[in-house]
N, C-alpha and C positions, 0 to 999 in steps of 0.2 A: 504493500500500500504506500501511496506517494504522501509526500505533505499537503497536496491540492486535498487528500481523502480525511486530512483532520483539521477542520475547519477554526477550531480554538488555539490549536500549534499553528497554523499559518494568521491566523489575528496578531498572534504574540511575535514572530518574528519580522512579521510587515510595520507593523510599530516599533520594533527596536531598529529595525534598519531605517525607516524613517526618521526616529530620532538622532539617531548618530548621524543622518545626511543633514538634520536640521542644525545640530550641534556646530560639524566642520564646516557650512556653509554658513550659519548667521552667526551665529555666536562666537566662535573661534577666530573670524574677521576684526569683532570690535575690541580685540585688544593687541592688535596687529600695529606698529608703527606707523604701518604704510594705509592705514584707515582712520588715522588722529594726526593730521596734518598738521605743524606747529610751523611758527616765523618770528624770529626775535623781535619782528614792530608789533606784534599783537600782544598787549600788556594785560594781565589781569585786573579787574573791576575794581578802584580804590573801596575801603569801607564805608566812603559818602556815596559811591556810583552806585555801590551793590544795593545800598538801603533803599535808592531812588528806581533801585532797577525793581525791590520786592514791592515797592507800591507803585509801579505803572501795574504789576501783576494784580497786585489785590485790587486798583480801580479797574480791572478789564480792560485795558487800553488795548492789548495786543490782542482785543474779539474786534477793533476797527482796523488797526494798523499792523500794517505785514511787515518785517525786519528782513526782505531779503529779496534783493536787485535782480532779475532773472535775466539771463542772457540775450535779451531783445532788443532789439536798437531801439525802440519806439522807449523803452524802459532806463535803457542805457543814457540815452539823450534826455530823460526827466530827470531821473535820478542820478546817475554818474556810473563808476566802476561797478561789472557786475558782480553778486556774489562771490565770496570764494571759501572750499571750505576752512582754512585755518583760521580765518576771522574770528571763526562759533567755537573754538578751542575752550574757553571760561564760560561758556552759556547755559546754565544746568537750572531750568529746561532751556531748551532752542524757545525762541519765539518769531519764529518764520510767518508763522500764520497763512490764510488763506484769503478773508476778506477784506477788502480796499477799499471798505467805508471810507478810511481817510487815508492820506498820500502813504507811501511807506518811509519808513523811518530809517532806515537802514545807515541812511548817510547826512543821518541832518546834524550830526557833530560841526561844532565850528560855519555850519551854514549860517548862521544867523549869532547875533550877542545875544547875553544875557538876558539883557533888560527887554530883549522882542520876548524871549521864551517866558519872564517872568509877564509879560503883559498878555498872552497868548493864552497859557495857563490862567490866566484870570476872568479875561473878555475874548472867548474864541473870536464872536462875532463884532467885535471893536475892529480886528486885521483883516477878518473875511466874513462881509455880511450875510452871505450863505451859507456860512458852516452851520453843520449839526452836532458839532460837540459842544458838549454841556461843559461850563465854566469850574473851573476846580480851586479858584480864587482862596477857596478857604484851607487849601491845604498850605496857605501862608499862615494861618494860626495855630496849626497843631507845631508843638515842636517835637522835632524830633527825636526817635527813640533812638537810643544808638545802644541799650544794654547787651545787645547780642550781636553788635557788629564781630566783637573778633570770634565768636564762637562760632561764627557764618563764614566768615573767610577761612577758618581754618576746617569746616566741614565739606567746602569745596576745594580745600587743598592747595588754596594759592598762595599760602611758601611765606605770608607775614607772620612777623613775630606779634605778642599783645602790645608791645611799643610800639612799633610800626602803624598798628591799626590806632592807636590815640594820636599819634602824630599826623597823620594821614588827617583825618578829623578834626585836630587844632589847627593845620596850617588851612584847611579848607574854610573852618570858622572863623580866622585871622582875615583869609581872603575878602569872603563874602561882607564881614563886619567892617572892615576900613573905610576908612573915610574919603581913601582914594580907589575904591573901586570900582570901574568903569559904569555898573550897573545898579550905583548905589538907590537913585533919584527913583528906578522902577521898583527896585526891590520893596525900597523906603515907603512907597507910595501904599503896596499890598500885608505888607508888615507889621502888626501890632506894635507899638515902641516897648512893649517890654518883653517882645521875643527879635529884638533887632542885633541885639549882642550875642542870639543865641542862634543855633542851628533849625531849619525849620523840614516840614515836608518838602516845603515846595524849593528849598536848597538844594534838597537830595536829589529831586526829579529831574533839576534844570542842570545839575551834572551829572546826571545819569545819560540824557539828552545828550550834552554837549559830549561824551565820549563815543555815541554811534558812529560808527565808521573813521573814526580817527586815527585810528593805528592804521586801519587798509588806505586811508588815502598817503599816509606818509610811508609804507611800503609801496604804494604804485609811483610815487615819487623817488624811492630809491632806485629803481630800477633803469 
């Protein structure tokens, strides 16, 4: 009698050899080198980008905005360089998304200052009378949690020490707080004066922002 004649010994061995094909095909790939693409200009998420990066997540931003330039000229000439994968090297999860409710984000680092993203963030519809995002103005009030910043960067593995991650955060809060900072007037304006000395949401957001695509445009610049 063949194995085609024992219907439960062929169930059992058609599943083990499908799992072993599943195994060395999917799984055994993602931790291959040559499938974790890395580039000395793509820098891990400071402890102010990471916090700004966990509340675009928790407002749902990334159910409008897609984070990922697709290879089309039509896409290429709105947005700039397209995707690549080393970029997404620090991104746990991806937020590539699929719907373009609103523009993709992918490369709006350093497109625009401060003080546009801190007025944007406030009054979508003050820059574009048409938009249909809803004003996040008030996330200039909450201030900032930062009690688990370093236990965050160090659960994704990005190589700071606990000094690292308060220094990161001081010099950030130095920046934003001066009196010479370029975007003080907008910040100022959205700002409770007794969270002006201090870190807020809408700090962390707006340099969470200005790091998209930052590192790939000065890698397509080294080249």
């Amino acid at each position: 009698m063949g194995i085609n004649s024992k219907p439960v010994v062929f169930a059992v061995l058609s599943a083990a050899v499908i799992l072993v094909g599943t195994v060395v095909t999917v799984f055994v790939p993602l931790f291959m080198p040559s499938t974790q693409p890395a580039s000395p200009y793509v820098k891990p998420y400071t402890a102010v980008e990471l916090e700004g990066r966990d509340i675009y997540m928790r407002e749902g931003c990334n159910n409008c905005h897609t984070q990922t330039v697709r290879p089309l000229r039509t896409e290429v000439l709105r947005y700039g360089e397209y995707s690549k994968p080393e970029e997404f090297a620090y991104d746990r999860p991806f937020l590539w998304g699929s719907r373009r409710t609103g523009p993709d984000l992918a490369r709006i680092g350093g497109k625009y200052p401060d003080s546009w993203h801190y007025s944007h963030m406030e009054s979508p519809q003050r820059l574009f009378q048409k938009s249909n995002m809803p004003p996040y103005g008030w996330m200039a009030m909450n201030r900032l949690d930062i009690s688990n910043s370093f236990r965050k960067t160090s659960i994704l593995k990005y190589g700071y020490s606990e000094s690292d991650v308060k220094n990161q955060i001081d010099e950030y809060r130095a920046t934003v707080t001066s009196d010479s900072y370029p975007s003080k007037e907008s910040r100022d304006k959205i700002t409770p004066p007794e969270l002006r000395k201090d870190l807020t949401e809408m700090d962390a957001m707006v340099a969470y922002l200005q790091k998209l695509g930052r590192d790939v445009k000065n890698m397509e610049a080294a080249k």
